[in-house]
N, C-alpha and C positions, 0 to 999 in steps of 0.2 A: 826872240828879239823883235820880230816883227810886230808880231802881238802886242808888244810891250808899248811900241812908238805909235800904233794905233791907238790902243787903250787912252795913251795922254795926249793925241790930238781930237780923239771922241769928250774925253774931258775938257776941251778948249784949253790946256795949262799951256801960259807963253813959253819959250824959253826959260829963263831967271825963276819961275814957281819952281815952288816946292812939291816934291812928291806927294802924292796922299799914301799911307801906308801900308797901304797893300801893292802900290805900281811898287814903291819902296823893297821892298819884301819879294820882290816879284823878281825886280834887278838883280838884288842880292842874292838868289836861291840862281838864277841864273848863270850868275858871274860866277859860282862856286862850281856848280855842273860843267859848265866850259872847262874852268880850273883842272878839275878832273878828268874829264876826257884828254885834255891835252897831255897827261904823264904817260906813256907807255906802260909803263908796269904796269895800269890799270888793266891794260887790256890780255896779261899775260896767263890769267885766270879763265878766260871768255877763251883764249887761241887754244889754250891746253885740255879743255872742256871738249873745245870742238873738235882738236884732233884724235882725241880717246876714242870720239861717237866713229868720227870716220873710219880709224884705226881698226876698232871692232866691227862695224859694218862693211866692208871691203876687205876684199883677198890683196894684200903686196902684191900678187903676182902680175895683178891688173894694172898697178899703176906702169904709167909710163910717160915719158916728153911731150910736153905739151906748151907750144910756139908762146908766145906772150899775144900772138893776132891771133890767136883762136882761143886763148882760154879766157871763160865768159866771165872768170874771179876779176880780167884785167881791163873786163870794159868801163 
């Protein structure tokens, strides 16, 4: 987003211009990526991935309670 509002003040576009087609394009591929990050289910693929690796690499026997102040997931 930043990138974006840079790109059209390095352009000089006032307010009221029109896009050129590529900030255009830029927006929109944007706005859809957001779209998607924001659903949860997206991300139910990526949590399920990762707890397999974890799963398989760590013994059960290890885990154990861990504070919300010391675990580094929750900083």
């Amino acid at each position: 987003m930043k990138i974006l509002l840079q790109e059209t003040w390095q352009k000089g576009l006032e307010w009221d211009d029109n896009l050129a087609k590529d900030l255009k394009d830029a927006w929109e591929s944007w706005c859809l990526e957001i779209e998607h990050l924001s659903s949860a289910l997206n991300w139910k693929p990526f949590v399920a991935n990762r707890m397999t690796e974890i799963q398989f690499l760590t013994d059960p026997k290890i885990w154990d309670y861990i504070s919300g102040k010391d675990n580094p997931s929750d900083l």
